[in-house]
Residue, then its C-alpha position, 0 to 999 in steps of 0.5 A: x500500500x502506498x504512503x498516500x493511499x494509507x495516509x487517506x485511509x488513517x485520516x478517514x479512520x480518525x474522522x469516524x473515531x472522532x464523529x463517533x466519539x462526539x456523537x456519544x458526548x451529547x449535553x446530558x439534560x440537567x435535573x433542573x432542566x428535566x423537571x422544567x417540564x413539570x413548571x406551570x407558567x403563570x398566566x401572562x395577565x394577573x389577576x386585579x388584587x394580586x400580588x403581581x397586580x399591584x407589585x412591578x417587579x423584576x425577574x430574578x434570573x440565576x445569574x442575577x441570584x449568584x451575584x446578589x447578597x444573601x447568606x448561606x449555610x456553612x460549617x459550624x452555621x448551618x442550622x434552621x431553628x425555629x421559636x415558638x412563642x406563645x400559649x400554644x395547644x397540643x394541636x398547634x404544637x404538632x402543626x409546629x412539629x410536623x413544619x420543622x420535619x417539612x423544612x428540614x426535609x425543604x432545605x436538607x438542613x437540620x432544623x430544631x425546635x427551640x423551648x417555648x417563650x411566653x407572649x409575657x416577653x412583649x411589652x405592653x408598647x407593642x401590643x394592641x387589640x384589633x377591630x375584631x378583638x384579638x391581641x397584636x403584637x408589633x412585628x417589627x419589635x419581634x424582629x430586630x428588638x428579639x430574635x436578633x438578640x437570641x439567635x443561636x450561633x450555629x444558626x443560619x436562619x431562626x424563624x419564630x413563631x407565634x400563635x398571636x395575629x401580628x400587625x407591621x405598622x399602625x395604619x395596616x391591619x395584619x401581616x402573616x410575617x415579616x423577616x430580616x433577609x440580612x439578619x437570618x430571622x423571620x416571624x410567622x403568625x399561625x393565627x390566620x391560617x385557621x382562622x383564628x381557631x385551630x382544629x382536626x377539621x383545618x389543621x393541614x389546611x392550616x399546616x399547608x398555609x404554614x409550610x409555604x408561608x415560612x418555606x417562603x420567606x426562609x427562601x427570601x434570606x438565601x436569596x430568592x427574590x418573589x418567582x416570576x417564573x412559574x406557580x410556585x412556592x416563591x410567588x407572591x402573595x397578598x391573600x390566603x387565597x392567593x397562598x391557597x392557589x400556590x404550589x408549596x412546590x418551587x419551579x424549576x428555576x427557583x430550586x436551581x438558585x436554592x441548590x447553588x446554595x446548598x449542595x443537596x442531592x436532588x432525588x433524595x429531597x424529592x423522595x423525602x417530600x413525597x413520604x411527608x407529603x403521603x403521610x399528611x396526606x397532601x394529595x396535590x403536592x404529593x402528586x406534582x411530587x411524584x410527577x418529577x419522580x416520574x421524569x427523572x426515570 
């Protein structure tokens, strides 16, 4: 065989090697990318008395999230605490027990549960009794004169809560919470989302309401701005209709920007929710649930 003749056939041997060898390097699909399928797009128009009605925002994209300020776990900071505060019932004991069981499972971050305090820590200047007749407590005052004070040093979020209705200023009427993104703390009033009166009829009525309401607004101190992505936890929100209609499930995007920030396996949290979610029997999240197991097959 000539030298020219084998010089053609080797370069033609070494251009299906290589065609082969990229052929077989296609872009795997990310997880993220995988369960985008599962993303129900927000309606081009809101609704008038939306959140997005009333509010002009701006997307938040990834890129946009990894350069923006927040906080983040790390070694020896790393732990989600939660304060109850108040007299709270066995009932509303166990919804506060089961939301530590939901978050640690939400953030895979070990999530505890600090001693009660009695509503006897607020001083009389920031209580006040509403139209209806219940007692308030000023928010604010919880946030930066309290819980800033008692967050633990291995804790990178402390959420507080409280069975009292809370109030953010004197000409609003109430506010389901209010956090301190900077500072890693947040206070959350159960109150309304029972009505006022927790019982086995609205408890995982309620519970939900909780769940997304402090999954929520622990996502805003890792840096998550309000989701104009899809239906989704993050959303924003104006009513406890409005919470109601959102998914306690984040979209596709939303779960990128957590993820960048603690590195958890996927699949794991995915299956762990599906559990928590078949024990209370939350039939829609468990299936939007299984829906992204299914794509992951």
């Amino acid at each position: 065989m000539s030298q020219g003749k084998y010089n053609f056939i080797s370069k033609v041997f070494y251009a299906i090697i290589f065609i082969f060898f990229f052929s077989c390097q296609k872009k795997k699909i990310s997880y993220f990318e995988t369960i985008a399928f599962n993303d129900v797009k927000l309606s081009a128009t809101p609704k008038p008395g939306s959140w997005r009605y009333n509010h002009d925002e701006q997307f938040q994209q990834f890129e946009d999230f990894q350069k923006s300020k927040k906080i983040k776990p790390e070694p020896g900071k790393n732990t989600i605490y939660l304060q109850p505060i108040g007299d709270f019932n066995e009932l509303q004991k166990k919804e506060i027990e089961l939301t530590k069981e939901y978050l640690k499972i939400y953030f895979q971050l070990e999530t505890k549960i600090l001693p009660a305090l009695p509503n006897s820590i607020f001083p009389k200047t920031v209580k006040r009794i509403f139209k209806d007749g219940q007692e308030q407590i000023l928010a604010g005052y919880v946030l930066d004169s309290f819980l800033i004070k008692r967050k633990p040093k291995d804790a990178v979020v402390l959420m507080g809560i409280t069975e009292r209705d809370l109030f953010p200023r004197p000409e609003w009427n109430y506010v389901f919470g209010m956090a301190s993104y900077e500072n890693g703390v947040g206070v959350t009033s159960i109150y309304r989302f029972a009505n006022g009166h927790l019982t086995d009829s609205n408890f995982n009525e309620s519970l939900t309401r909780l769940l997304k309401i402090s999954s929520h607004e622990i996502g805003h101190m890792f840096g998550i701005s309000h989701c104009l992505n899809a239906n989704c936890v993050m959303n924003g929100t104006n009513t406890l209709s409005e919470t109601d209609f959102h998914y306690a499930r984040a979209c596709s995007l939303c779960q990128r920007k957590l993820n960048s920030s603690i590195a958890y396996d996927n699949k794991k949290r995915l299956l762990e929710l599906k559990s928590f979610f078949e024990k209370q029997h939350f039939n829609s999240e468990l299936a939007r649930t299984e829906q992204d197991l299914n794509l992951l097959q």
